[in-house]
N, C-alpha and C positions, 0 to 999 in steps of 0.2 A: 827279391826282397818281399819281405809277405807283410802285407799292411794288418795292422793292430785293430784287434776286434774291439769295436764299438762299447761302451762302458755301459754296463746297465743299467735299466730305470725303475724306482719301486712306484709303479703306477698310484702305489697308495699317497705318493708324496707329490703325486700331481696338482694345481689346483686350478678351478677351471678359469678363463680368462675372464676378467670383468666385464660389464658391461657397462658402455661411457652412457656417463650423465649428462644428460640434458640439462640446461641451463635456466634458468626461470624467464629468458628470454625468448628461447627456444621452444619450450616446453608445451605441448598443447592446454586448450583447458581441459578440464573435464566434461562430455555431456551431462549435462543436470539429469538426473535419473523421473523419469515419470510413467506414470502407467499407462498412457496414453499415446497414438502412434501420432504421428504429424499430423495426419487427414483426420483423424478423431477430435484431437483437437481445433482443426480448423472448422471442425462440422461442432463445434461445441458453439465456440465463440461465432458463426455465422448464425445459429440460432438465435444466440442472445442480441447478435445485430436486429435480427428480424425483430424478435420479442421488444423489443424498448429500441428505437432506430438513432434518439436523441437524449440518451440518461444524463440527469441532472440530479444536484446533487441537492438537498434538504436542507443547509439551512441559508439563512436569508443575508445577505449583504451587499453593501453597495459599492464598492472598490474592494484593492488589496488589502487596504490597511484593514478594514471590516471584517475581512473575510480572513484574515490573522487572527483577529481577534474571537472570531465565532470557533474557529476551528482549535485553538488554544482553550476556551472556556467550554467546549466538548465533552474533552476526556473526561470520561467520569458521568456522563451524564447523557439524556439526549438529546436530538437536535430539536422536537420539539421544545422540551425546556429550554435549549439556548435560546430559540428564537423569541419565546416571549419575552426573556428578561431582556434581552439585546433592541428589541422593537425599539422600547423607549430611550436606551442606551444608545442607540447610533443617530437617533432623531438628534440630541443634543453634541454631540462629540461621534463624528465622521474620520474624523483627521487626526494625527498624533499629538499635535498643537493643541486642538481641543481637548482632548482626553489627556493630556497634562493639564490643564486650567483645572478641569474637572475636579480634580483631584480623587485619591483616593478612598476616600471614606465617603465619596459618592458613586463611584464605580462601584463597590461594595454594596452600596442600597440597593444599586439598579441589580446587580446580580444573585443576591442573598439567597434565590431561588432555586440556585443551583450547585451541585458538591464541591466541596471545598472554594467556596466563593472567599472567604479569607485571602487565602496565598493565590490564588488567581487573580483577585483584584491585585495585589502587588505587583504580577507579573503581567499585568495589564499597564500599568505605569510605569513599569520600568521597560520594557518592550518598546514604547511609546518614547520614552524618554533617548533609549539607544536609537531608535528612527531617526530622531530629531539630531542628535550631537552627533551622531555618526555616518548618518545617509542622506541628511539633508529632508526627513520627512518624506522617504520614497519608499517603497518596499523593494527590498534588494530580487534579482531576477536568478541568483546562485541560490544552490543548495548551501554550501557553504557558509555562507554567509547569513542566510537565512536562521540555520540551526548557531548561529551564535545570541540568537535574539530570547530572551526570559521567557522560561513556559514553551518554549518549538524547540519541538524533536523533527527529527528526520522525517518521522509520518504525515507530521502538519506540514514541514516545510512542503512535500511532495503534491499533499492535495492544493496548497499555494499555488507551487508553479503549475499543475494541472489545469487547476479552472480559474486561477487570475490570468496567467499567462502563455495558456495553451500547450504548454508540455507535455511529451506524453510517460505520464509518472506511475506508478504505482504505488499505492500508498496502503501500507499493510497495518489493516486494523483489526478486531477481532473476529470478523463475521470473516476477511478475506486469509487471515492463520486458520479458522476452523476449516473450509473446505479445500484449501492447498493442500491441507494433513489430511480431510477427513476422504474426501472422492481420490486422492494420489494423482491429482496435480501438478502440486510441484512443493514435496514434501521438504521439510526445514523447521527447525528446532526454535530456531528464530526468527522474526519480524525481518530482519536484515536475511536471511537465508534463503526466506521464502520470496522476499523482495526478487534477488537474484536469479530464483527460478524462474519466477514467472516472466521476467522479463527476455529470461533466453528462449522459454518453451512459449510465448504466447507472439501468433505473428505480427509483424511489425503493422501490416494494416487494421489491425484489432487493437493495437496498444493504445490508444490515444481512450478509448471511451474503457479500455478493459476494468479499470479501478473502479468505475459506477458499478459497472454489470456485477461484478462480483461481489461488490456490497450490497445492492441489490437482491441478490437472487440470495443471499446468506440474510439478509435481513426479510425477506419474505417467504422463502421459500425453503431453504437449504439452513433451516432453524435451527440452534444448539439441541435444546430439548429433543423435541422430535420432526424429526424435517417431514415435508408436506410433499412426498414423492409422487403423489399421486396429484400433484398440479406443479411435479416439474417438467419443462423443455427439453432436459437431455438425462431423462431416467433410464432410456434404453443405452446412452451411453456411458453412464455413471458406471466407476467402476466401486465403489464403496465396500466396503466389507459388509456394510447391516443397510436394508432399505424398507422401508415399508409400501412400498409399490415399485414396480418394474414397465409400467406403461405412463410413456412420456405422454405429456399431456399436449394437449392442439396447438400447434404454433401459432399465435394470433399476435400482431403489433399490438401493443399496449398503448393505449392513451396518457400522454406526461402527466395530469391527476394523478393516478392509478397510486404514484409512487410518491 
């Protein structure tokens, strides 16, 4: 008995097998893309160790609640301006209790120096007022929690928990967008983007002081206009598209003054 020849196949009707999805559990992340190798990077941020060993931040206050309040009345302005209006402002009202007595159209006086001190004085009383009926007068130690407060975003909330409470945060502001985009860092569209980068691509024993150093060196040296590459620390490493000098300048620790 003669077995029956095989049915043929129009290859054209073939289609190729799928390939199984990965589950968003499953799923890896993605490497944040940078232009900078690991070791390059670790040779970046050990310079800036060296260069400033103990970066602090500019402006002036005396607890959490202060230092909400300084870093709220900021945006828009700078930290010298905040500091003088705030001088005599924290002398009187420290506390959220006090800066509700205070009231508003005296918050307002003390601040009027600085932009939009209007709606900032509002979001100084009401900020204050949510401490009190909500927190008991504490400053909360979450992120979350934090950005539900009037006037704090995510960037304030970040430098909050950084240098009230030791976290190590990143807090992306414009000097720390301009060089994540401008040297390819850790390039990102967004403040929350660039956030993410840096915090995968920069290593873990550098993250604690990283958010001064990069405001820092963007605020002195790695300038919007035109950066001052011939007095920076890692010019031979910079990979930028435009420089105006290519010789890193002398690694020397910096005096806390200085900045």
């Amino acid at each position: 008995m003669t077995e029956p020849k095989p049915k043929s196949v129009k290859l054209a009707g073939l289609q190729p097998a799928s390939k199984p999805r990965m589950s968003k559990a499953t799923a890896k992340p993605r490497k944040p893309k940078s232009a900078y190798s690991t070791e390059e990077v670790e040779e970046i941020f050990r310079r800036f160790s060296v260069q400033r060993p103990e970066p602090k931040g500019e402006l002036n206050y005396v607890n959490p609640f202060t230092l909400v309040v300084a870093v709220a009345l900021s945006a828009q302005a700078t930290d010298v301006g905040v500091n003088k209006a705030t001088k005599a402002l924290f002398a009187v009202a420290d506390t959220p209790e006090k800066m509700l007595a205070l009231g508003e159209d005296a918050v307002r006086e003390h601040i009027r120096t600085i932009g939009l001190y209007r709606n900032k004085a509002k979001n100084v009383i009401a900020l204050s007022r949510m401490l009190v009926e909500d927190f008991g007068g504490e400053v909360p130690r979450d992120r979350d929690e934090l950005v539900k407060l009037p006037g704090v975003g995510r960037k304030t909330a970040n430098v909050v928990l950084s240098m009230a409470f030791g976290q190590a945060t990143i807090a992306v502001d414009t000097h720390i967008f301009r060089i994540a985009n401008r040297i390819g860092l850790a390039p990102g569209k967004t403040p929350d983007q660039v956030e993410d980068h840096l915090v995968r691509v920069i290593p873990n024993h550098y993250l604690y002081h990283a958010h001064h150093w990069l405001i820092l060196h963007g605020r002195y040296t790695c300038k919007a206009r035109r950066p001052e590459c011939e007095h920076c620390i890692i010019a031979d490493l910079c990979k930028a598209a435009e420089k105006t000098n290519t010789i890193p300048a002398p690694l020397v620790a910096l005096p806390p003054q200085v900045f």
